[in-house]
C-alpha positions as CSV (number, residue, x, y, z in Angstrom):
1,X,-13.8,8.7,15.4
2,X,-11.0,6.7,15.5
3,X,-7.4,8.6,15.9
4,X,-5.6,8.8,12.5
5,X,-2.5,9.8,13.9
6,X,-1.6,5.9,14.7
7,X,-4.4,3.8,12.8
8,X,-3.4,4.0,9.6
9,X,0.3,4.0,9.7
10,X,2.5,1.8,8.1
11,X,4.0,0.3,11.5
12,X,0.5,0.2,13.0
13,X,-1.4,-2.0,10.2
14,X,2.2,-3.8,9.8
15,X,1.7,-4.8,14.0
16,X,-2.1,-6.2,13.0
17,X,-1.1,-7.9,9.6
18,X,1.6,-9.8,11.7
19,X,-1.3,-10.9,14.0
20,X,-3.0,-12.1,11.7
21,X,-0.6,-14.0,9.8
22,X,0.2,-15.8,12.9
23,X,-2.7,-16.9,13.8
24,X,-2.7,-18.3,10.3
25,X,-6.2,-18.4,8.4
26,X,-7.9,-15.8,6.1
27,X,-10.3,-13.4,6.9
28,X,-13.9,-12.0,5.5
29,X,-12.6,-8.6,4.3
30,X,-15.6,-6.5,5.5
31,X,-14.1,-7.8,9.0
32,X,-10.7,-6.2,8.9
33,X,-11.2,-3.7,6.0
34,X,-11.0,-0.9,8.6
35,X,-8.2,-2.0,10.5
36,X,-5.9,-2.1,7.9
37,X,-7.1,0.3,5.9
38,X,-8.3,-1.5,2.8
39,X,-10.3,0.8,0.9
40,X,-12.2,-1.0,-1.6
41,X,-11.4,-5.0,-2.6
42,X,-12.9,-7.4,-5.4
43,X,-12.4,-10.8,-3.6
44,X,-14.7,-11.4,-0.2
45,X,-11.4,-12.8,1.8
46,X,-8.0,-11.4,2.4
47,X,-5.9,-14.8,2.0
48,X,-2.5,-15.7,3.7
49,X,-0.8,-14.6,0.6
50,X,-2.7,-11.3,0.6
51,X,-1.5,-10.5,4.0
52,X,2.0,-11.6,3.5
53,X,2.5,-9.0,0.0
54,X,0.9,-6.7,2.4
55,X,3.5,-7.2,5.1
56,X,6.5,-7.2,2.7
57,X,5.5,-4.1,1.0
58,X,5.2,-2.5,4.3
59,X,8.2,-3.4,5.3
60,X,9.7,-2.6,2.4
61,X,7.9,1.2,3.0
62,X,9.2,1.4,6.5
63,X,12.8,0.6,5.0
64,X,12.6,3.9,2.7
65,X,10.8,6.0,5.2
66,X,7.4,5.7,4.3
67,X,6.0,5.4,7.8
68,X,2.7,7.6,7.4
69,X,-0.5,6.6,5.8
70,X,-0.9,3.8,4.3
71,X,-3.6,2.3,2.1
72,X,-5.1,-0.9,0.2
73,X,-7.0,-1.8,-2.7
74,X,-7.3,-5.4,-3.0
75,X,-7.6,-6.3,-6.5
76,X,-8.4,-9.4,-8.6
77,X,-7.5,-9.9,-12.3
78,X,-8.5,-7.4,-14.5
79,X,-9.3,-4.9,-11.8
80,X,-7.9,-1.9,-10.2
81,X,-5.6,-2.8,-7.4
82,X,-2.5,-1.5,-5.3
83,X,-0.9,-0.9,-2.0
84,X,0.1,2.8,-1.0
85,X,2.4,4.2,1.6
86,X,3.2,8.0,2.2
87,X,5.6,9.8,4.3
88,X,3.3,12.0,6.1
89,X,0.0,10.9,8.3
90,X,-3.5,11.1,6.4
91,X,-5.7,14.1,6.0
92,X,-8.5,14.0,8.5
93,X,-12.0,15.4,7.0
94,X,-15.2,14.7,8.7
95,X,-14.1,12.3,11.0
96,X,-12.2,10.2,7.9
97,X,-8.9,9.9,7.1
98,X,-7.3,10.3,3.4
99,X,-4.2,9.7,1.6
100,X,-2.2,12.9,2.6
101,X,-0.7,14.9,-0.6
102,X,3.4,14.6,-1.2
103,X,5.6,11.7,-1.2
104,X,4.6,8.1,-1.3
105,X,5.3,4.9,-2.9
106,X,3.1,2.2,-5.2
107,X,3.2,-1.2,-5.3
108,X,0.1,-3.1,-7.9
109,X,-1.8,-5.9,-5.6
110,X,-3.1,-8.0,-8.2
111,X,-2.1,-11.9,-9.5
112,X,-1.1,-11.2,-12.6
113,X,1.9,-8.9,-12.4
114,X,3.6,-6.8,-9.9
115,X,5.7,-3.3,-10.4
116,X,6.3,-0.4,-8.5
117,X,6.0,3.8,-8.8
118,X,6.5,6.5,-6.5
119,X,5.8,10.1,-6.3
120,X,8.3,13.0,-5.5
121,X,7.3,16.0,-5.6
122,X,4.2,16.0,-6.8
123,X,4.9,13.8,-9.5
124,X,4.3,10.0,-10.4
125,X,7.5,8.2,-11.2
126,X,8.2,6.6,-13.9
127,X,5.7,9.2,-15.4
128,X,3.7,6.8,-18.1
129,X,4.0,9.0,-20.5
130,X,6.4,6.8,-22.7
131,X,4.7,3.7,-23.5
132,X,5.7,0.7,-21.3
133,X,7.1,3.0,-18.9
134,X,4.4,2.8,-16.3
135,X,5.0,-0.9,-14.9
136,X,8.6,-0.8,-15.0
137,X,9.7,-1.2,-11.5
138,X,9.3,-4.7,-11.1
139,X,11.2,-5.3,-8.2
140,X,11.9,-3.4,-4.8
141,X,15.8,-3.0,-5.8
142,X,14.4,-0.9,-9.0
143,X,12.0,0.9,-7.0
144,X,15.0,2.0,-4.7
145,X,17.6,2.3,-7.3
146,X,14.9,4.7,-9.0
147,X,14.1,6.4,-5.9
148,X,17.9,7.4,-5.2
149,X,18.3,8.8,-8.6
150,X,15.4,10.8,-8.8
């Protein structure tokens, strides 16, 4: 079992990302999925460009003080996608680790469009319950300007 306390943290997979990125080529997903904790994906290779959204939104999560658990779904047109990071370390269950409950922050992972969300409190912000409210955070300014009023 592999320690949760440090393996899926935001400044841990941020320190492997960065690795990688220097080195400079893409990767099979099923090789790294674990490592930086990419939980389900549509295309068979984490790209450059994958890595490098990855790195800014982690960087951007570290900024607000989302160093805990982080996660990944990488996502292809049409498909279910997104980047989490939470405040507090994931839940450990039968030798796996899980996004812990409380604070985090949202960022979509796919090529067609990009916003942001966050949840406070047990509760996803901006809520989606008024139409076209879901998706819009569009850029990390919002996202903070959002998260300081809320």
């Amino acid at each position: 079992m592999k320690g949760p306390k440090e393996n899926y943290n935001a400044e841990v997979v941020l320190n492997k990302l960065e690795t990688m990125i220097e080195r400079g080529c893409s990767r099979e997903i099923r090789q790294v999925y674990d490592e930086l904790s990419i939980f389900d994906w549509w295309p068979e290779r984490l790209t450059i460009t994958h890595m490098k959204q990855m790195r800014t939104f982690l960087r951007e999560a570290i900024k607000l003080g989302y160093t805990g658990y982080v996660c990944f779904k990488v996502g292809a047109s049409g498909c279910a996608n997104g980047m989490w990071a939470h405040k507090e370390e994931g839940k450990v269950e039968d030798g796996s680790v899980y996004s812990p409950d409380g604070d985090a922050i949202y960022r979509s992972f796919t090529p067609d469009y990009t916003y942001w969300s966050f949840n406070k409190n047990g509760k996803w912000l901006p809520d989606g319950n008024t139409r076209g409210t879901y998706d819009s955070l569009k850029t990390a300014k919002m996202l903070e300007e959002a998260l300081a009023n809320a």
